[in-house]
mmJSON file of the N, C-alpha and C atoms, coordinates in Angstrom:
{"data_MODEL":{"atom_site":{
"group_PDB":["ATOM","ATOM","ATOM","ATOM","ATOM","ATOM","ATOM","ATOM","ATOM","ATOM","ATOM","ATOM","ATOM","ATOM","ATOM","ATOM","ATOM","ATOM","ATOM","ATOM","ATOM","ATOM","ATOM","ATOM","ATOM","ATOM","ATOM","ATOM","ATOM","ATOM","ATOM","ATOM","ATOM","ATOM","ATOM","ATOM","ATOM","ATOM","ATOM","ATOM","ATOM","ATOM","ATOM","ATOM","ATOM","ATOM","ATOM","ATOM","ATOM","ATOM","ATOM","ATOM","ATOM","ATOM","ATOM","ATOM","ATOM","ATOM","ATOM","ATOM","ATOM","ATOM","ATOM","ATOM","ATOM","ATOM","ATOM","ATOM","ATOM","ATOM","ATOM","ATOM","ATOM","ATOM","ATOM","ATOM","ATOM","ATOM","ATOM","ATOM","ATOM","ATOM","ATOM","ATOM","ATOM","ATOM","ATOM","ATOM","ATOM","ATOM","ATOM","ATOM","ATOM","ATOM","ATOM","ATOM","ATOM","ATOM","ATOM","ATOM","ATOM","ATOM","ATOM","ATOM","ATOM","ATOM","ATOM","ATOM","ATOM","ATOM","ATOM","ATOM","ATOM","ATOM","ATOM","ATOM","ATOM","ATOM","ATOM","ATOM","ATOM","ATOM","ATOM","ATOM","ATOM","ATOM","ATOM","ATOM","ATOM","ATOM","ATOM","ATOM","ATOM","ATOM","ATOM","ATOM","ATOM","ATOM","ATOM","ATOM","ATOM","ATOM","ATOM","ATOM","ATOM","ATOM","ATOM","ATOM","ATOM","ATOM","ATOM","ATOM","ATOM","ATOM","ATOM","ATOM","ATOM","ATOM","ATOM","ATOM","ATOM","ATOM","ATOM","ATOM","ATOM","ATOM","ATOM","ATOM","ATOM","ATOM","ATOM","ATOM","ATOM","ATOM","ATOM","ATOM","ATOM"],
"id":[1,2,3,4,5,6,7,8,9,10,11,12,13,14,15,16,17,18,19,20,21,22,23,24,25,26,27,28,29,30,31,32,33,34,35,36,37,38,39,40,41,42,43,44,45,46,47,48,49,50,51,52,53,54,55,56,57,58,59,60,61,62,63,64,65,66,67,68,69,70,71,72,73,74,75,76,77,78,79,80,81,82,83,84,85,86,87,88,89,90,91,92,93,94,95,96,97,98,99,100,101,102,103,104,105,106,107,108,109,110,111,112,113,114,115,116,117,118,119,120,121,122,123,124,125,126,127,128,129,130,131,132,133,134,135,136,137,138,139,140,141,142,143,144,145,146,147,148,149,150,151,152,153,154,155,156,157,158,159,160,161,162,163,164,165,166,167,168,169,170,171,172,173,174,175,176,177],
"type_symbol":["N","C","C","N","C","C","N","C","C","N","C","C","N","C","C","N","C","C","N","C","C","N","C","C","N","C","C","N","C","C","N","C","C","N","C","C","N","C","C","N","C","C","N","C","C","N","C","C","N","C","C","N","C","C","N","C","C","N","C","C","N","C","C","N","C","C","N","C","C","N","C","C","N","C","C","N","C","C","N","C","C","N","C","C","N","C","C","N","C","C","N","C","C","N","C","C","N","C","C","N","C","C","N","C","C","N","C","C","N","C","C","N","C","C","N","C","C","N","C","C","N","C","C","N","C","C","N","C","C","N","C","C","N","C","C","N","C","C","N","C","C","N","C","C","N","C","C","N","C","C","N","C","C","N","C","C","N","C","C","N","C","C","N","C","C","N","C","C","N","C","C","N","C","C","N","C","C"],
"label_atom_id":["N","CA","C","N","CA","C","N","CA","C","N","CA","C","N","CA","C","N","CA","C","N","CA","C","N","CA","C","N","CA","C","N","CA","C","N","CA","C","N","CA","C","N","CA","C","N","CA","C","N","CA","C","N","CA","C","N","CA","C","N","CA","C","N","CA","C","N","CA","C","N","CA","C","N","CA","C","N","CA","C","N","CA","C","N","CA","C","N","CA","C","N","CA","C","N","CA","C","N","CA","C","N","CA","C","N","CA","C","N","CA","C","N","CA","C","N","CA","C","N","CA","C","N","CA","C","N","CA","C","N","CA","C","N","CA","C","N","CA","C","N","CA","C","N","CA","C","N","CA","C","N","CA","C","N","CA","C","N","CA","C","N","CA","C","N","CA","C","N","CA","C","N","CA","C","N","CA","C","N","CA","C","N","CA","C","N","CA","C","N","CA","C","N","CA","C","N","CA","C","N","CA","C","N","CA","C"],
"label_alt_id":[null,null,null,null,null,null,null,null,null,null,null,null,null,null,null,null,null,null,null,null,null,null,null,null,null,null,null,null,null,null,null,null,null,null,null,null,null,null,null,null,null,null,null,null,null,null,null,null,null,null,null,null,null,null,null,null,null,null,null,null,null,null,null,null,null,null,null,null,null,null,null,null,null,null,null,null,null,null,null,null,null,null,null,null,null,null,null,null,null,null,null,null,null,null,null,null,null,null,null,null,null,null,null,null,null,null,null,null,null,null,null,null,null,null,null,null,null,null,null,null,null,null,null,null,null,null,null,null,null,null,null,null,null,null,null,null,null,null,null,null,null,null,null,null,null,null,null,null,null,null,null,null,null,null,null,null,null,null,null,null,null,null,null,null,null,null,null,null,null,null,null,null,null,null,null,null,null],
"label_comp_id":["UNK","UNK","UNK","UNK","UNK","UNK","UNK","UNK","UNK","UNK","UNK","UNK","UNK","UNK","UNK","UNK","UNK","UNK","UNK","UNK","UNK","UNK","UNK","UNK","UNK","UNK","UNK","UNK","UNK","UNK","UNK","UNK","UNK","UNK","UNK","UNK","UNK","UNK","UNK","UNK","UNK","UNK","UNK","UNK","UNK","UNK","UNK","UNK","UNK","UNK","UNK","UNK","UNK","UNK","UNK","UNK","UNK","UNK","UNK","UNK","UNK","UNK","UNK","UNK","UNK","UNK","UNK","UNK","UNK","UNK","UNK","UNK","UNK","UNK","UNK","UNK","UNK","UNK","UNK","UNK","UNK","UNK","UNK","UNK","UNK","UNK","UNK","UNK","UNK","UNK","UNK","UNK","UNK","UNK","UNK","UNK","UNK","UNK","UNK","UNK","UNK","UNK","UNK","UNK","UNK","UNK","UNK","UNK","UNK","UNK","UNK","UNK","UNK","UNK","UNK","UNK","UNK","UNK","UNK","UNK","UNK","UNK","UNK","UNK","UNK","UNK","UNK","UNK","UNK","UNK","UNK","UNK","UNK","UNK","UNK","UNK","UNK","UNK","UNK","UNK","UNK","UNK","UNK","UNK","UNK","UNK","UNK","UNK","UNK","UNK","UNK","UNK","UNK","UNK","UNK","UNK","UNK","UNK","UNK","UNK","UNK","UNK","UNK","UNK","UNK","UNK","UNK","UNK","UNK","UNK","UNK","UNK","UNK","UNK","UNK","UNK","UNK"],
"label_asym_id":["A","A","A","A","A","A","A","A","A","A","A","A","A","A","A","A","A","A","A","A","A","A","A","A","A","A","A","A","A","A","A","A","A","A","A","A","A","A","A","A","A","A","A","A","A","A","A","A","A","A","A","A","A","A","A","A","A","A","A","A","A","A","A","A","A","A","A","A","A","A","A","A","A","A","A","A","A","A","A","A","A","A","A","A","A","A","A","A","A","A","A","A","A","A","A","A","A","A","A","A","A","A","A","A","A","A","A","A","A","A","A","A","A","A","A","A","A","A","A","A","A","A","A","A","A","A","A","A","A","A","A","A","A","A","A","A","A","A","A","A","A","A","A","A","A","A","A","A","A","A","A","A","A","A","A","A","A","A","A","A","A","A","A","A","A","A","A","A","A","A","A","A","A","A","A","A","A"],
"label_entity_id":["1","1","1","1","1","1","1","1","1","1","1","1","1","1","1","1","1","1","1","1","1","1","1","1","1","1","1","1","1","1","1","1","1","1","1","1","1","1","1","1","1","1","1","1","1","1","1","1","1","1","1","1","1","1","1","1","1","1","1","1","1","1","1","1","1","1","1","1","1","1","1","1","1","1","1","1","1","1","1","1","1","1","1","1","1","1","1","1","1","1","1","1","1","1","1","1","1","1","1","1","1","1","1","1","1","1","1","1","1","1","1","1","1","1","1","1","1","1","1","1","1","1","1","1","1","1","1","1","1","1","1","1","1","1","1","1","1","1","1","1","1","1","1","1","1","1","1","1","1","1","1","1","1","1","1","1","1","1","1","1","1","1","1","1","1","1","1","1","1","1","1","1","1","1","1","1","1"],
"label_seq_id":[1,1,1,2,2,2,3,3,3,4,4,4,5,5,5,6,6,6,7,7,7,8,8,8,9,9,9,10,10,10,11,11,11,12,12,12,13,13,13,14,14,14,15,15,15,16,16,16,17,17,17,18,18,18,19,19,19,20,20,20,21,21,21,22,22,22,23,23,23,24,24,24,25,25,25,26,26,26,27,27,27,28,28,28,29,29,29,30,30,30,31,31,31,32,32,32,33,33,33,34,34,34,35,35,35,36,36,36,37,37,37,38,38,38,39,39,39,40,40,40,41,41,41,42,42,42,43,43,43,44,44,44,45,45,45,46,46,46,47,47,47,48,48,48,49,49,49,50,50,50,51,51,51,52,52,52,53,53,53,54,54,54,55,55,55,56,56,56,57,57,57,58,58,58,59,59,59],
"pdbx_PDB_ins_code":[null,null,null,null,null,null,null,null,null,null,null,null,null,null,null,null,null,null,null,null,null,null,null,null,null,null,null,null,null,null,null,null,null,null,null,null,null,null,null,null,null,null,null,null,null,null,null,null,null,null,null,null,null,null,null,null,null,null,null,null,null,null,null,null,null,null,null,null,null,null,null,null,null,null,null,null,null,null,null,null,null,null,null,null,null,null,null,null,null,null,null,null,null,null,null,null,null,null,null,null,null,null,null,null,null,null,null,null,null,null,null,null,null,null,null,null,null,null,null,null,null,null,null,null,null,null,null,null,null,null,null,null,null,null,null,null,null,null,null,null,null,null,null,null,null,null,null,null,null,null,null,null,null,null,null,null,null,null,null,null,null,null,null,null,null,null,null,null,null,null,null,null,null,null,null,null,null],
"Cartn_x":[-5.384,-4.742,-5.803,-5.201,-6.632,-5.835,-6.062,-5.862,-4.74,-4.101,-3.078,-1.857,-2.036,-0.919,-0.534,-0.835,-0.573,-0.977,-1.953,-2.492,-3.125,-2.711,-3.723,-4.653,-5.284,-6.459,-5.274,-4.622,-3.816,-3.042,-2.813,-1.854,-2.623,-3.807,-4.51,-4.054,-4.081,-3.315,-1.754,-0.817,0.629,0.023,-0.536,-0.781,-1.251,-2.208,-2.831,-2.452,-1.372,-0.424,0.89,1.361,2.222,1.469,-0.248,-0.824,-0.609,-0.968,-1.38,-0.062,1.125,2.751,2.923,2.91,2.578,1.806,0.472,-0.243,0.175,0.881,1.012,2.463,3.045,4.458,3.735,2.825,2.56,1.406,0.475,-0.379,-1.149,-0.963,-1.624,-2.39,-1.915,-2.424,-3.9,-4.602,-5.629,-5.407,-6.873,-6.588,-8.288,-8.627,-9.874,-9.815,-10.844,-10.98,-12.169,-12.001,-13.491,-13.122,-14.138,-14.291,-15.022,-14.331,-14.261,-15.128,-15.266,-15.798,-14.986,-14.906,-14.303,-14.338,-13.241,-13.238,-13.6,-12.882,-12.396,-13.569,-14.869,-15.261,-15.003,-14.819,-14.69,-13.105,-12.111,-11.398,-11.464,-12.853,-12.693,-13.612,-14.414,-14.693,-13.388,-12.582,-11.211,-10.372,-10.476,-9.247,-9.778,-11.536,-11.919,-11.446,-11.905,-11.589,-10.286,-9.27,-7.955,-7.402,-8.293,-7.965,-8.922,-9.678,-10.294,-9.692,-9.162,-8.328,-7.186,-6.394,-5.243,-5.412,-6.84,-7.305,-7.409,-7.996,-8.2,-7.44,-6.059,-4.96,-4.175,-4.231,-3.366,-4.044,-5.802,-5.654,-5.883],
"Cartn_y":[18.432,17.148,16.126,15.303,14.36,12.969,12.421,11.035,11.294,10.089,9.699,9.769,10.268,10.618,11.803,13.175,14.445,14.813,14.447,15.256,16.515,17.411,18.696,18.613,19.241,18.791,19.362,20.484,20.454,19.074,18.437,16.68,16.126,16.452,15.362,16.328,17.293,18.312,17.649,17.517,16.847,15.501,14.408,13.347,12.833,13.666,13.533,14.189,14.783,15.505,14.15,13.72,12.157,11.623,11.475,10.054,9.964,11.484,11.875,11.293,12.182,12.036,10.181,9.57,8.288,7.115,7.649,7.518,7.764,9.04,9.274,8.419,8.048,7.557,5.623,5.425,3.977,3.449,4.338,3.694,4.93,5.588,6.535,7.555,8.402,9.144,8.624,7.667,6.978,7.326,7.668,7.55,7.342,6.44,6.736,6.887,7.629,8.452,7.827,7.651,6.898,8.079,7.961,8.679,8.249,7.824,6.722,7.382,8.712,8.971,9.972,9.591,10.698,11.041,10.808,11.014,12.318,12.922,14.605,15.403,15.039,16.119,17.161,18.072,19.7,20.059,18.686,18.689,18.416,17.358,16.353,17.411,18.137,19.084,19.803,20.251,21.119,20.216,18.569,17.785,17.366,17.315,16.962,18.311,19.085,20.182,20.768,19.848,19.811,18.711,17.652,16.4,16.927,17.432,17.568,18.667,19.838,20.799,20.171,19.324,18.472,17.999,17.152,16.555,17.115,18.226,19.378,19.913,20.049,20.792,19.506,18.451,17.808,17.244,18.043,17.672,18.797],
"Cartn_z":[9.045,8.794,8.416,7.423,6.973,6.937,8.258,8.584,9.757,9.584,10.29,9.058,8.136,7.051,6.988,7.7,7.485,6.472,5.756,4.274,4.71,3.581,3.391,2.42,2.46,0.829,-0.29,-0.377,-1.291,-1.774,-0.769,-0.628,-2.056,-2.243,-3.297,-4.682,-5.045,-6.196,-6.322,-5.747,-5.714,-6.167,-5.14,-5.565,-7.366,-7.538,-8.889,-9.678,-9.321,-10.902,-10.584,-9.683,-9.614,-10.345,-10.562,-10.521,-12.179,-12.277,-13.989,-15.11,-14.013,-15.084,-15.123,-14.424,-14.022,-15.481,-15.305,-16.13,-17.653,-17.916,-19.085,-19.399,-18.786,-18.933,-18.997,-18.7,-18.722,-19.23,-19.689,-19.96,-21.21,-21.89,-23.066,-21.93,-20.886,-19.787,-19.439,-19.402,-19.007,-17.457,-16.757,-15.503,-15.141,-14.108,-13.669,-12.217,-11.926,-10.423,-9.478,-8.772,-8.265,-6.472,-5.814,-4.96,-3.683,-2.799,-1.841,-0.611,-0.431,0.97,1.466,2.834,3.662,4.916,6.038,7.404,7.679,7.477,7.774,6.641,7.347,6.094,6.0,6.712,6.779,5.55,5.141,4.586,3.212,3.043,1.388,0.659,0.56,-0.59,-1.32,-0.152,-0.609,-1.548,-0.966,-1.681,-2.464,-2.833,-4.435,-5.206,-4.962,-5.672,-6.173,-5.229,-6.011,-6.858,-6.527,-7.537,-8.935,-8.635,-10.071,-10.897,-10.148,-11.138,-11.466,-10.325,-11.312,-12.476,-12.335,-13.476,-14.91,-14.33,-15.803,-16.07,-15.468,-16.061,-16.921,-16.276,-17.188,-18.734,-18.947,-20.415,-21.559],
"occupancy":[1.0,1.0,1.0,1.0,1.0,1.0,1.0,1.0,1.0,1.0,1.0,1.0,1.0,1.0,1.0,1.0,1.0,1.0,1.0,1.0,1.0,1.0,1.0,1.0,1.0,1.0,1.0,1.0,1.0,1.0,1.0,1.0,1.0,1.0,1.0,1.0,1.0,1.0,1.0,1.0,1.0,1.0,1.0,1.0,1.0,1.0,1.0,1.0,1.0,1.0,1.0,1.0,1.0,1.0,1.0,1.0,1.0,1.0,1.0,1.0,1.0,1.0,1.0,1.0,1.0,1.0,1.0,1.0,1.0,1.0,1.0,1.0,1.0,1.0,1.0,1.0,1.0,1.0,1.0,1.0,1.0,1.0,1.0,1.0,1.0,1.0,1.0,1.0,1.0,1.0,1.0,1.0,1.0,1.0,1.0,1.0,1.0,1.0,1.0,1.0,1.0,1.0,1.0,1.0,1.0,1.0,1.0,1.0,1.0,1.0,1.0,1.0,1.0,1.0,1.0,1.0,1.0,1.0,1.0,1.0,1.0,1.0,1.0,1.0,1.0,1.0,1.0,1.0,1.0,1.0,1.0,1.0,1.0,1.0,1.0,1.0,1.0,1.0,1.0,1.0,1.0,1.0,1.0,1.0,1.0,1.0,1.0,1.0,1.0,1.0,1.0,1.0,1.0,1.0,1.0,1.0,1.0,1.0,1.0,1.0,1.0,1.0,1.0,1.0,1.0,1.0,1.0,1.0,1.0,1.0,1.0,1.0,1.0,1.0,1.0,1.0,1.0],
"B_iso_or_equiv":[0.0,0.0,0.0,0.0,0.0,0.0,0.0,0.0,0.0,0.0,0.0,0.0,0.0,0.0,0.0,0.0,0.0,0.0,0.0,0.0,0.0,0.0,0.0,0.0,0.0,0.0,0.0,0.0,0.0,0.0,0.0,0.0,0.0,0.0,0.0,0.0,0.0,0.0,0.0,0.0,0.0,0.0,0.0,0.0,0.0,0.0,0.0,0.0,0.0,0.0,0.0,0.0,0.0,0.0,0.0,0.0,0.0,0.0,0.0,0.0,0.0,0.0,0.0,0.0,0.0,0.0,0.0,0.0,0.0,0.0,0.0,0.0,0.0,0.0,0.0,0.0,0.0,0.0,0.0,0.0,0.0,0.0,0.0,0.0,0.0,0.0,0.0,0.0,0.0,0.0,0.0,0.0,0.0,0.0,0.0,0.0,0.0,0.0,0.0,0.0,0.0,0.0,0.0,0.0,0.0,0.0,0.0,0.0,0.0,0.0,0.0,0.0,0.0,0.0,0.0,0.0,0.0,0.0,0.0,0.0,0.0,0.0,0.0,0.0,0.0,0.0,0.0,0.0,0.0,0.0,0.0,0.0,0.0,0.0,0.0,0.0,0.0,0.0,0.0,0.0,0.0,0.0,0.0,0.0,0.0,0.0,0.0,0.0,0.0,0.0,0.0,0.0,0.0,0.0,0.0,0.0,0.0,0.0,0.0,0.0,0.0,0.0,0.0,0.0,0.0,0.0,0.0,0.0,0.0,0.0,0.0,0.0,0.0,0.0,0.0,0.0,0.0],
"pdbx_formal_charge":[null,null,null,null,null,null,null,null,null,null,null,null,null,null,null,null,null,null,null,null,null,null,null,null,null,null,null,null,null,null,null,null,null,null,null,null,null,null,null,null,null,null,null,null,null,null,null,null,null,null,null,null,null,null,null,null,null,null,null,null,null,null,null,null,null,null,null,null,null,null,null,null,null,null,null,null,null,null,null,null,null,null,null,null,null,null,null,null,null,null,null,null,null,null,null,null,null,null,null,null,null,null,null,null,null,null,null,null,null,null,null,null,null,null,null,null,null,null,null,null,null,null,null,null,null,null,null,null,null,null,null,null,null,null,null,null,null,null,null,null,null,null,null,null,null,null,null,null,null,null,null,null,null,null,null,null,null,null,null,null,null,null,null,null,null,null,null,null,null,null,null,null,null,null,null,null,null],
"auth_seq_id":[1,1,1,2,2,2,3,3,3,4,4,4,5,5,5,6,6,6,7,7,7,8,8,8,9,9,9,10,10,10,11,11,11,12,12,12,13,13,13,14,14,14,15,15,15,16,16,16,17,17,17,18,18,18,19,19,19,20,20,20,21,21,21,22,22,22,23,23,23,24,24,24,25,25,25,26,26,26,27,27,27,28,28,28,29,29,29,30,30,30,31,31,31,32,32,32,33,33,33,34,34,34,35,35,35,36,36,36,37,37,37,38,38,38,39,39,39,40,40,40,41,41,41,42,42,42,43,43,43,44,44,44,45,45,45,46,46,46,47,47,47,48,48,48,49,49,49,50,50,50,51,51,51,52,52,52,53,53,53,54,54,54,55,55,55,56,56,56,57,57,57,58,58,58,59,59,59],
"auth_comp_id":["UNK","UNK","UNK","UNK","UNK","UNK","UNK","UNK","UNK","UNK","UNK","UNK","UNK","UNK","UNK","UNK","UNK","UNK","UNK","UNK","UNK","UNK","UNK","UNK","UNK","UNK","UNK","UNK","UNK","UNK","UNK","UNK","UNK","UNK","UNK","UNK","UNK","UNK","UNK","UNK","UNK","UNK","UNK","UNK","UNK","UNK","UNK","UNK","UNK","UNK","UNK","UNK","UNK","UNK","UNK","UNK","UNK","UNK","UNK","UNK","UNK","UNK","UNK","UNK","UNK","UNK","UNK","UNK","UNK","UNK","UNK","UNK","UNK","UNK","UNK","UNK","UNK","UNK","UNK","UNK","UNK","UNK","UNK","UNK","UNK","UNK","UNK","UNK","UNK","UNK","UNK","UNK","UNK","UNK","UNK","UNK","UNK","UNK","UNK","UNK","UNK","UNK","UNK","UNK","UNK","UNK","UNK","UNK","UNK","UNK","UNK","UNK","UNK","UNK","UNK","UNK","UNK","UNK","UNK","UNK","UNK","UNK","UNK","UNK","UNK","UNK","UNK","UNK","UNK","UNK","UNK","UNK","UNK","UNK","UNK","UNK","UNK","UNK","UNK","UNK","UNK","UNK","UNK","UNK","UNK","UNK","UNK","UNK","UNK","UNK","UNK","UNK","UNK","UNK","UNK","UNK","UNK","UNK","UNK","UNK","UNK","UNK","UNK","UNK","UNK","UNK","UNK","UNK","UNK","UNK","UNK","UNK","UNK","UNK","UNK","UNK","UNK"],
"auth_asym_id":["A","A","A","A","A","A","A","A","A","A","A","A","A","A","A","A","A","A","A","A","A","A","A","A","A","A","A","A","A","A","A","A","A","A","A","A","A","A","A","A","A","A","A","A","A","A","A","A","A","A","A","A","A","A","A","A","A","A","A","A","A","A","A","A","A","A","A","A","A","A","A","A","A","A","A","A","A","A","A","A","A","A","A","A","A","A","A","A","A","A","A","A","A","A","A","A","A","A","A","A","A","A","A","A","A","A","A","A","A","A","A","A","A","A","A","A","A","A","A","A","A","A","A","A","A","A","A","A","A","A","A","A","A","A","A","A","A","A","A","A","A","A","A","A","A","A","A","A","A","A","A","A","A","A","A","A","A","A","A","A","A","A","A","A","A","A","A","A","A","A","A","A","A","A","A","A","A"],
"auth_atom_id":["N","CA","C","N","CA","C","N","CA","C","N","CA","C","N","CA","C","N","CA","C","N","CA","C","N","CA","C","N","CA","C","N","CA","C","N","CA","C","N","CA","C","N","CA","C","N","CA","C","N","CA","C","N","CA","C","N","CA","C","N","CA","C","N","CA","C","N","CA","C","N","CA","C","N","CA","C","N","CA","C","N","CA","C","N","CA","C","N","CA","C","N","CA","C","N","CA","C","N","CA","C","N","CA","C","N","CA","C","N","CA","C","N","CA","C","N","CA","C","N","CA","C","N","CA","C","N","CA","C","N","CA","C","N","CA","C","N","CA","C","N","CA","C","N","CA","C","N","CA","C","N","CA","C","N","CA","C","N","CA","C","N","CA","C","N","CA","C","N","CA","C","N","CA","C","N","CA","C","N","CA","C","N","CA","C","N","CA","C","N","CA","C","N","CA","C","N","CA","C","N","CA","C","N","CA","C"],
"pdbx_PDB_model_num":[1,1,1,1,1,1,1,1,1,1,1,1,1,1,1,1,1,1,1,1,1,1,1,1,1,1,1,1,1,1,1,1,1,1,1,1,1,1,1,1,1,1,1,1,1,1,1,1,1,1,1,1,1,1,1,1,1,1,1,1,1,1,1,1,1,1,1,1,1,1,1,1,1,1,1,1,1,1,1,1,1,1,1,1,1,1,1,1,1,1,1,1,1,1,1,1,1,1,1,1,1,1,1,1,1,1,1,1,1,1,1,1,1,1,1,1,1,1,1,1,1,1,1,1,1,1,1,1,1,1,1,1,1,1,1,1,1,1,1,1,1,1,1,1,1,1,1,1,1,1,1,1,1,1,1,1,1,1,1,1,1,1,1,1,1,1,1,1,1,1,1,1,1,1,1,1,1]
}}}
């Protein structure tokens, strides 16, 4: 669990394919990613690694 939100690192793969369809519906799919840190480390390698394959699938 990563926070007090119930995330899985998968949670960030769902999130950033929302963030992506989102993006492409409002703005020419523009998206920038910035990368804030991390409580749960033993968790945020897994949930970069799914925000960034979201990333690469959606171009």
């Amino acid at each position: 669990m990563i926070s007090h939100m119930w995330l899985e690192p998968e949670s960030y793969k769902w999130m950033t394919e929302r963030l992506v369809e989102a993006a492409e519906e409002q703005c020419g799919g523009r998206v920038v990613s910035v990368l804030e840190g991390g409580y749960q480390l033993d968790y945020l390698g897994q949930a970069v690694v799914h925000h960034l394959a979201a990333m690469a699938a959606s171009r």
